[in-house]
N, C-alpha and C positions, 0 to 999 in steps of 0.2 A: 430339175424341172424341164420338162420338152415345151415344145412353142405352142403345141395345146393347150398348156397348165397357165399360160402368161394371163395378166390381170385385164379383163375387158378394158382398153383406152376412154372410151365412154363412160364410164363407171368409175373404177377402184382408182386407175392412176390418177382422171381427171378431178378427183376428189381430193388425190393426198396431196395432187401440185400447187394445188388450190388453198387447200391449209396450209400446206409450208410456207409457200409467197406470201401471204398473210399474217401466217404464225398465228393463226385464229382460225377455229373450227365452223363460226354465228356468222366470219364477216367469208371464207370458204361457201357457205350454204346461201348468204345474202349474193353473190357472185353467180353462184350453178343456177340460183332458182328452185333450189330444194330444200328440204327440212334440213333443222343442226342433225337431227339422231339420221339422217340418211348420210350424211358425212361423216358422221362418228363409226356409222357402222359400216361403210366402206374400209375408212382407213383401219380400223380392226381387223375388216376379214382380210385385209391387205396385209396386216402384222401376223397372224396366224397362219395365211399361207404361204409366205416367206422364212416363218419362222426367227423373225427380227422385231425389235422392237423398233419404229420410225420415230418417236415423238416422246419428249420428256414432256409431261403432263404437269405445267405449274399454274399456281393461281392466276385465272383470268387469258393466260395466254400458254402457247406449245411453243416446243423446242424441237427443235432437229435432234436427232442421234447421229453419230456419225455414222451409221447405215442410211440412217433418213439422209441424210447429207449426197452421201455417195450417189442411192436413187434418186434426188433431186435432179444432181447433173444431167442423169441418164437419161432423165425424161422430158426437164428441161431442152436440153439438145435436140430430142425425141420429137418433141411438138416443134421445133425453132425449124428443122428438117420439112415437116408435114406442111408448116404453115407456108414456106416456101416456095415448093413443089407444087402446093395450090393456086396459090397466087401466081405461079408463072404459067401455069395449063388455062387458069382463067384469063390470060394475058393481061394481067391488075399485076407484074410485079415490079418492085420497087426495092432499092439499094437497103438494108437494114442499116440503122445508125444508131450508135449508143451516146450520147452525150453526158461525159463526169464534169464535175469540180471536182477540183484535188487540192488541198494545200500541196503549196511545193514542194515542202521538205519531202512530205507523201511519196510526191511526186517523183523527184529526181533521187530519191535513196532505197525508197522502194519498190515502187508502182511500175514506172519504165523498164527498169534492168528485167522484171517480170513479165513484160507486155507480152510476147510472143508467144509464151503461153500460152494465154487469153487468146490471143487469136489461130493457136490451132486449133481452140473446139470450137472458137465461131468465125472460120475464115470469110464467110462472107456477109459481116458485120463491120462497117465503118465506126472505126472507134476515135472519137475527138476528146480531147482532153482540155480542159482551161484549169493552170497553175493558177490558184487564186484564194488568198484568204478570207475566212467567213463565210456565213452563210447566204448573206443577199445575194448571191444571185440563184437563190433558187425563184426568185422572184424577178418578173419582168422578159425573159425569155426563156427557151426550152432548158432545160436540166434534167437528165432521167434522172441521175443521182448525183450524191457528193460525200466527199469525203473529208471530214472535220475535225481539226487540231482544239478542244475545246476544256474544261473544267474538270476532271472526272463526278462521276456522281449527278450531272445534272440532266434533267430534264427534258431530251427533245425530242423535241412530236416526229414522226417516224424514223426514229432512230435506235442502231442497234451500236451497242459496242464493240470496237473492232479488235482494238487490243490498249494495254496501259503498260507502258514501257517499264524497264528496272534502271534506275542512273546509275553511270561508276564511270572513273578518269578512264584514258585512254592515250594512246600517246601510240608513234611512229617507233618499230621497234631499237632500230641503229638509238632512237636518244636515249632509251636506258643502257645502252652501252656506254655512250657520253657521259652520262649522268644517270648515276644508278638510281631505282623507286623501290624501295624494299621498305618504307612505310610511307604516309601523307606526310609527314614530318619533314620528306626530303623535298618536295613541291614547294619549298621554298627557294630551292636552289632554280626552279625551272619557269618558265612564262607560262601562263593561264590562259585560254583561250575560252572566251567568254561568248554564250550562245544566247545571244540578244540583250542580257544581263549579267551581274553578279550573282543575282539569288540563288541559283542553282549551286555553285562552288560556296557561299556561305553556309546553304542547308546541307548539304557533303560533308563540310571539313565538322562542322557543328555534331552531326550523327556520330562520328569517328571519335571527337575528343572538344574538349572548349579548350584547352590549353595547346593544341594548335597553331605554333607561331607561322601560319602564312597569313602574307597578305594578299587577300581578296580583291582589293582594289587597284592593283595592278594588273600587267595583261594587257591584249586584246579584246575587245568586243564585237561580236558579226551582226550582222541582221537577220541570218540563214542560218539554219543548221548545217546544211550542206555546205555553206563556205568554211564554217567553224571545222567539220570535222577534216575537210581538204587540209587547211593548215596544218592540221595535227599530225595528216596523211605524210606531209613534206616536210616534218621534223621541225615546224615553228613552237610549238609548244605542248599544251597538257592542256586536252580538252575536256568535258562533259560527254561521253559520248550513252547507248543504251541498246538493247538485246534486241530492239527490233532496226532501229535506222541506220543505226552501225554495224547491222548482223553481217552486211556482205565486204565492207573492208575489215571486219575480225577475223568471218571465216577465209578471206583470200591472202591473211598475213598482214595486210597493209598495217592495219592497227593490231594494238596487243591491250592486254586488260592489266594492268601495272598490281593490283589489290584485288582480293577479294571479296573487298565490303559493296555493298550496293545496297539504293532506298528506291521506294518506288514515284515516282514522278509526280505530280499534282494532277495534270494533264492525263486524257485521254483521247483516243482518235474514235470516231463514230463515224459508223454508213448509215446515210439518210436516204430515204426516196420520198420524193415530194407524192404525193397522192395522186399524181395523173400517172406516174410511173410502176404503180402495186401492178400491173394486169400486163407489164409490159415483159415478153419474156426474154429479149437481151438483158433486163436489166435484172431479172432473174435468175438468168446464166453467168452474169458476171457477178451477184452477191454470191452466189453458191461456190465459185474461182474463189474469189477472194478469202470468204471462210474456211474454205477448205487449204488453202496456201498459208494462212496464217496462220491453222490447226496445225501441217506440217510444221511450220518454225518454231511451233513452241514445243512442239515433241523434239525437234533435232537438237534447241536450247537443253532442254532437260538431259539428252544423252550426253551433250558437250559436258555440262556441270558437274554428271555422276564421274565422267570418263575422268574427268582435271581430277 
């Protein structure tokens, strides 16, 4: 394609940016000021002249493709550039600032070790972060968005799911040298490290076998994940740990996966944007990061799994 052939910016791009931020084609056209079928037929001749499909087409609402995904960023970035450059020629500019909630497991196991990322495609975007559980405080001061340790399956009003972890023990490799794990049976011999509860190690050993003789009720108990999995890091015991907050001390050695059985969590993590935030496009920039980073981990989980 030569820089002839590219999609008028006033038209086809600002259309498909528009339904993707959205994930809606009625509230995309509610936004431009133009008809649904002038969006729909943008973003078509946009799919036909690329030769890609952008949007998985489900009841009531669209989906990104990972092509849609990719163009997102590009464009995103695209306008975040233009809007800048205006606003400085108009001497109206001003510092961009993104404002998250993060739960802090999020936070400190994921989010941060990641950050710099993030801010190489939007370097001059001030990005704040508040470690904090729950959702209130989308209410009461600014929040573009946040990030939510919650129920799987439920309900919430602008929210997308990020991802739903898989549980299984984990442990510091030197202590299966100590004390070898060549089934659950042997976590008897070993200290439990308990991540804010028991329940997680009872629905575990339960999945594997009821006949089982550990006991659950001994151990440690944290408040954090992230304290929980440290411990395990420094050879105190046999944690809970799972494929996404533990993914950077498995894949750096720190932790080792002792079994190969694993359930999936009850818990899911969800990106919300409160509704003053849809139009905003750091926080555009930084869902498109985020899905796209968490699409890579689950593809690199899958080659890990075939590879073992």
């Amino acid at each position: 394609m030569s820089k002839d052939d590219l999609p008028v910016l006033s038209g086809a791009l600002r259309a498909f940016e528009a339904a993707a931020r959205h994930q809606s084609i009625k509230m995309a056209s509610n936004e431009l000021h133009v008809t649904h079928a002038s969006v729909s037929r943008y973003v078509k001749g946009l799919e036909r002249q690329l030769g890609h499909r952008l949007f998985e087409r489900l009841h009531r609402r669209i989906v990104l493709t990972a092509d849609g995904e990719m163009l997102l960023g590009a464009v995103t970035t695209g306008l975040s550039h233009i809007r800048r450059a205006v606003m400085k020629l108009s001497g109206s500019e001003r510092p961009n600032r993104l404002v998250i909630s993060v739960d802090p497991d999020f936070a400190g196991l994921w989010l941060v070790p990641r950050l710099a990322e993030f801010s190489a495609i939007m370097p001059d975007t001030l990005v704040e972060i508040f470690a904090e559980k729950g959702a209130g405080s989308l209410h009461g001061r600014r929040i573009d968005c946040t990030i939510q340790y919650a129920e799987a399956g439920m309900e919430l009003k602008n929210s997308d799911i990020l991802f739903r972890s898989r549980l299984f023990p984990v442990c510091a490799p030197a202590l299966m040298k100590m004390r070898p794990l060549r089934s659950p049976e042997d976590l008897q011999h070993h200290t439990l490290l308990h991540d804010r509860s028991i329940v997680e190690w009872q629905e575990y050993l339960q999945s594997c076998s009821r006949n089982i003789n550990v006991d659950v009720r001994s151990g440690v108990v944290f408040s954090e994940t992230a304290l929980c999995l440290d411990a395990a890091v420094r050879g105190q015991g046999v944690a809970i740990g799972d494929d996404f907050l533990a993914a950077m001390h498995l894949a750096e050695g720190r932790l080792v996966k002792p079994f190969a059985s694993s359930r999936y969590s009850k818990n899911a993590y969800y990106f919300i944007v409160p509704k003053r935030g849809t139009n905003d496009p750091a926080v555009a920039a930084f869902r498109n990061w985020l899905f796209q980073s968490i699409r890579r981990l689950r593809g690199s989980l899958r080659v890990r799994r075939v590879g073992h």
